[in-house]
Z-matrix of the N, CA and C atoms (Angstrom, degrees):
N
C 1 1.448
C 2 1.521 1 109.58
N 3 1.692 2 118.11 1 134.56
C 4 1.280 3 105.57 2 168.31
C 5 1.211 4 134.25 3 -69.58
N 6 0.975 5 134.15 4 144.57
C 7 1.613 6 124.05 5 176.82
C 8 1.393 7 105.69 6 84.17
N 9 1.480 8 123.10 7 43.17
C 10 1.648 9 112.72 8 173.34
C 11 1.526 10 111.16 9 81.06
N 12 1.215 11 109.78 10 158.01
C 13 1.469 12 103.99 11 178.20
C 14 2.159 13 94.48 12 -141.69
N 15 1.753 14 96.06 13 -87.29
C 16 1.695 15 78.94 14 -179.04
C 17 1.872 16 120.79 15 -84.18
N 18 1.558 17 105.08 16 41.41
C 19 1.552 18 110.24 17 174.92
C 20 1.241 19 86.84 18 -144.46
N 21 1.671 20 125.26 19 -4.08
C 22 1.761 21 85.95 20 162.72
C 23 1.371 22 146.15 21 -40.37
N 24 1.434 23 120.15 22 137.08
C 25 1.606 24 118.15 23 157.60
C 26 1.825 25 110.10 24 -63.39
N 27 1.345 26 117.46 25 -7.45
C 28 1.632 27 103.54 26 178.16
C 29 1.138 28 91.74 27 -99.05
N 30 1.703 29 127.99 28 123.26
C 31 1.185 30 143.11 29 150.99
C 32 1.562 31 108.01 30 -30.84
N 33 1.481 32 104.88 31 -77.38
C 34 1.702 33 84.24 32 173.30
C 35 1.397 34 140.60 33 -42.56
N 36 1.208 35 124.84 34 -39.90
C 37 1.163 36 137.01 35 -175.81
C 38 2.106 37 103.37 36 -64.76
N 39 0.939 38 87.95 37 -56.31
C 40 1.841 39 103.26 38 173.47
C 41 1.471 40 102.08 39 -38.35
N 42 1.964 41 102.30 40 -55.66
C 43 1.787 42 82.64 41 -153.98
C 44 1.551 43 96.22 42 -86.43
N 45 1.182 44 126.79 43 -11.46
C 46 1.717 45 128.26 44 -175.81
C 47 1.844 46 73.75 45 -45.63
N 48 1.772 47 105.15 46 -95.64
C 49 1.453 48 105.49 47 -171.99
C 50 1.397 49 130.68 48 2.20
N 51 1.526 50 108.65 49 -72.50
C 52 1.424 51 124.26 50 177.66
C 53 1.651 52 103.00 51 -35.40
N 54 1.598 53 103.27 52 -65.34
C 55 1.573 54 89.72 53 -171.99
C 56 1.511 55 137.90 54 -88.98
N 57 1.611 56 84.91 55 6.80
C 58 1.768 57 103.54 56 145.85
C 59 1.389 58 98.60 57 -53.58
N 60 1.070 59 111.70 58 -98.62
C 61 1.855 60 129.65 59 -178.26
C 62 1.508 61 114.61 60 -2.24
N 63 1.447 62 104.32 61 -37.91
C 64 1.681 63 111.82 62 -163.54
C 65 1.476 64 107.10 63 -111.87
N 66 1.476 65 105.18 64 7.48
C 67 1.410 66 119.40 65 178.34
C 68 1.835 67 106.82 66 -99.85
N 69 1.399 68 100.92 67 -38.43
C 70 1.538 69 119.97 68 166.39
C 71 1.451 70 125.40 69 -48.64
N 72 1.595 71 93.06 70 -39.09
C 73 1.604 72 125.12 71 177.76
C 74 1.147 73 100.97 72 -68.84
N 75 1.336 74 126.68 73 -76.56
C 76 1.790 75 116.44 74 169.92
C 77 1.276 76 130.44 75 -46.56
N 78 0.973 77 119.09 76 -6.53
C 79 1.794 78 128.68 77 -176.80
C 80 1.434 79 106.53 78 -92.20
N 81 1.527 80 110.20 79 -55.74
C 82 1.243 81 116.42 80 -172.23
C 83 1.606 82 111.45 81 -72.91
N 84 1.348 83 128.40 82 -35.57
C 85 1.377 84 140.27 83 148.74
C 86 1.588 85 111.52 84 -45.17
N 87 1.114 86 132.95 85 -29.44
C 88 1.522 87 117.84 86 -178.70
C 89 1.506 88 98.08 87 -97.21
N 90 1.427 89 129.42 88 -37.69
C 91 1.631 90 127.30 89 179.76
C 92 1.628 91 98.35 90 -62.52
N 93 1.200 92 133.83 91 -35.38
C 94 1.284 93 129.66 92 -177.68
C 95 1.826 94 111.20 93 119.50
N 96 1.478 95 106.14 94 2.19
C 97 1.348 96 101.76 95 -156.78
C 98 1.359 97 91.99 96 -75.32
N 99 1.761 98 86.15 97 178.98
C 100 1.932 99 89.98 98 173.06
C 101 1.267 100 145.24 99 -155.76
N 102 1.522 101 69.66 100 49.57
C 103 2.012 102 109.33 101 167.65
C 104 1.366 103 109.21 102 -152.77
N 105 0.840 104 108.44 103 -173.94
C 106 1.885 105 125.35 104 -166.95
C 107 1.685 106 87.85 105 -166.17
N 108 1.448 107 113.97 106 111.68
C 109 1.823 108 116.26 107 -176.39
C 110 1.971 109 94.34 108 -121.15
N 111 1.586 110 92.26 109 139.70
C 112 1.618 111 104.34 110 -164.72
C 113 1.144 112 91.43 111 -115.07
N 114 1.735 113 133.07 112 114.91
C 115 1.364 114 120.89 113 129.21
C 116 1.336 115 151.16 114 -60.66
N 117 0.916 116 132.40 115 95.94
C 118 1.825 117 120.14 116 -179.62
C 119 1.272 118 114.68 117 -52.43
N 120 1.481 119 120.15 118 -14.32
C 121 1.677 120 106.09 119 178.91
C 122 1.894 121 112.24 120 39.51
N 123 1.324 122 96.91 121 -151.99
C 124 2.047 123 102.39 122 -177.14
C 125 1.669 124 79.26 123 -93.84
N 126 0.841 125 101.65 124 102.32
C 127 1.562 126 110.11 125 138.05
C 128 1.179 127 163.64 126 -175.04
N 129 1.438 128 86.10 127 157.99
C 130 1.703 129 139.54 128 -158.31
C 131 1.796 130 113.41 129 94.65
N 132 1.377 131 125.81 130 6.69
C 133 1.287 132 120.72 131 -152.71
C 134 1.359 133 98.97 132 -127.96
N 135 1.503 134 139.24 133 -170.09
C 136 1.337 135 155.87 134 -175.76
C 137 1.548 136 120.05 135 -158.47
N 138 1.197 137 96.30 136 -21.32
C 139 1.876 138 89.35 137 -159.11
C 140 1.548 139 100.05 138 -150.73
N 141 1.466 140 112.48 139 141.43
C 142 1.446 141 80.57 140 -177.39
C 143 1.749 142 127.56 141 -102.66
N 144 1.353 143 118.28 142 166.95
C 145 1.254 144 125.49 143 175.47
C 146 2.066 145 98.14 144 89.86
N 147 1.737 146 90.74 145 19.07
C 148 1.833 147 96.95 146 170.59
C 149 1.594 148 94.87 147 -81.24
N 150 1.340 149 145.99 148 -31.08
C 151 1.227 150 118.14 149 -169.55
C 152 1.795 151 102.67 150 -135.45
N 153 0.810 152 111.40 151 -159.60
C 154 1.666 153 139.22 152 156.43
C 155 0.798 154 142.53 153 -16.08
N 156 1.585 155 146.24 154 -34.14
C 157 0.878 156 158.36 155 -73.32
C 158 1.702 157 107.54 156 -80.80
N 159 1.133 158 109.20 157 -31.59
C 160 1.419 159 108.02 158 172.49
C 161 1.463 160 118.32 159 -79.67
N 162 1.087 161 93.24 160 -31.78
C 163 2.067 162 85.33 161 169.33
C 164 1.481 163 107.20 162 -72.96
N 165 0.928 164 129.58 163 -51.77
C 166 1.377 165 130.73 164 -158.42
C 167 1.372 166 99.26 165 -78.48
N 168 1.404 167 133.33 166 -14.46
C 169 1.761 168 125.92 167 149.09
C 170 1.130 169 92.55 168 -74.70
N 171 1.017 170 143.21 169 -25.22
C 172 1.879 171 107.47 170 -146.74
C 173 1.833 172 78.08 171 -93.91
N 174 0.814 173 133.36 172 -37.50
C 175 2.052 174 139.10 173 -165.85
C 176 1.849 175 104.60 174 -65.41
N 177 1.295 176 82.60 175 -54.18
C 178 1.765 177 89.35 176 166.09
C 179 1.743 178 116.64 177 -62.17
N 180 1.259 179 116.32 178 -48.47
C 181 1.552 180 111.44 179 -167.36
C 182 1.470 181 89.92 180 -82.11
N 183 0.967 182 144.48 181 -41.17
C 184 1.821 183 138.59 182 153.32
C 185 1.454 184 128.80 183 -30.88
N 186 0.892 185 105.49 184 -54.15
C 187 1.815 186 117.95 185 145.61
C 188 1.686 187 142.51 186 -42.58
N 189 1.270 188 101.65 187 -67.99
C 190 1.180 189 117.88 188 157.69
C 191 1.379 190 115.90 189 -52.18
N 192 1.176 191 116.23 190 -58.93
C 193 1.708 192 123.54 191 176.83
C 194 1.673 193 100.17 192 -42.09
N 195 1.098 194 101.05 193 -71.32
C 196 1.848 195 111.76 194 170.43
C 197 1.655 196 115.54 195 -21.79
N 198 1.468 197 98.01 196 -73.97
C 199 1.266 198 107.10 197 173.82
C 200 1.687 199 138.96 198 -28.60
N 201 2.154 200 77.22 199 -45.90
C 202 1.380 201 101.23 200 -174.58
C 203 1.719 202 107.99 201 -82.54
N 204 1.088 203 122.40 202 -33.34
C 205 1.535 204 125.02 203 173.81
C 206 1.686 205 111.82 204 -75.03
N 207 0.993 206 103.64 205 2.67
C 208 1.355 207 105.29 206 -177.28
C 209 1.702 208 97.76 207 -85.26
N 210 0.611 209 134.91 208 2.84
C 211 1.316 210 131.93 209 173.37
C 212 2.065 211 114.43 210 176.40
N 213 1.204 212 93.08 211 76.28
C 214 1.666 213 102.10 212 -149.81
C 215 1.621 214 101.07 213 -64.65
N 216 1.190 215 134.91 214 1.26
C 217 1.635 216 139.87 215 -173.75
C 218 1.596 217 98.37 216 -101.37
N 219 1.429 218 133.04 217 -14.51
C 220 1.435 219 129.89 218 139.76
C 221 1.299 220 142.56 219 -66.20
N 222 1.310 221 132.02 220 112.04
C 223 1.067 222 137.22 221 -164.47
C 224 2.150 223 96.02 222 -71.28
N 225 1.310 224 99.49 223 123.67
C 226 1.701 225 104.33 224 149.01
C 227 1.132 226 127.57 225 -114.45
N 228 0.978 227 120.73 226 140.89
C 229 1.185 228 148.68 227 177.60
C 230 1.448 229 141.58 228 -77.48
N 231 1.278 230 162.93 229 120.83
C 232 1.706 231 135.69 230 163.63
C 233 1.444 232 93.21 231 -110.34
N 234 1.530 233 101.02 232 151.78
C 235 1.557 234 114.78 233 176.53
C 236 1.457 235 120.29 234 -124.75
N 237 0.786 236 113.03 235 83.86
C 238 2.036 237 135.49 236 163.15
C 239 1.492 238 103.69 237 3.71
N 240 1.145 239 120.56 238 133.37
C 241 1.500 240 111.32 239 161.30
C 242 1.483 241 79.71 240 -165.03
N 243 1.414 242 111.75 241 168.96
C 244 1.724 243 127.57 242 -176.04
C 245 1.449 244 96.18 243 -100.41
N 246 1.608 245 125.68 244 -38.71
C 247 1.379 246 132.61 245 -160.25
C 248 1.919 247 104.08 246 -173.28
N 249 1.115 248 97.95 247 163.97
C 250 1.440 249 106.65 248 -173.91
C 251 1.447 250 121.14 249 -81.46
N 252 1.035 251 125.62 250 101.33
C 253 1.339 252 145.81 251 -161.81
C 254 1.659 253 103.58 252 -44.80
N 255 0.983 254 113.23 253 -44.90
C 256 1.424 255 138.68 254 -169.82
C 257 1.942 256 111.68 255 -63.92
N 258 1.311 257 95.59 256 -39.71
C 259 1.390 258 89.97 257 -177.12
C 260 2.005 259 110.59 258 -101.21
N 261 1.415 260 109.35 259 135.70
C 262 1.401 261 107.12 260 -174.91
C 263 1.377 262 88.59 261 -82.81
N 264 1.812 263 97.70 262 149.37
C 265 1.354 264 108.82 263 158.52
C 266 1.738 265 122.96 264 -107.84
């Protein structure tokens, strides 16, 4: 998503995310798996000291928490990366 997804400042955009997240949660619960793992990748930002940094943790660890109580017998996860593998620079 552009502009951030679970640290957006657009409420909408945030909770779409969230119930991505808790949609992941039901998927991975009906395949049998037994985790659901969240990257933050860049987001919403480019450069640093462009935003917040404390809001946009505190929106993310608010989220995630969410995510994660959304079905608390699933293990979540976050997965580390420096940058997105996917895009050449």
């Amino acid at each position: 998503m552009k502009m951030a997804s679970l640290c957006s400042t657009d409420d909408k955009i945030r909770n779409e995310a969230i119930e991505r997240g808790k949609a992941a949660v039901d998927t991975a619960k009906k395949l049998g798996a037994p985790m659901v793992v969240i990257w933050p990748g860049q987001d919403g930002y480019d450069y640093p000291f462009q935003v917040n940094y404390l809001a946009i943790w505190d929106r993310f660890i608010k989220a995630v928490k969410e995510i994660a109580a959304y079905e608390p017998k699933m293990k979540v996860a976050l997965e580390y990366k420096l940058f997105d593998p996917a895009v050449i620079f």
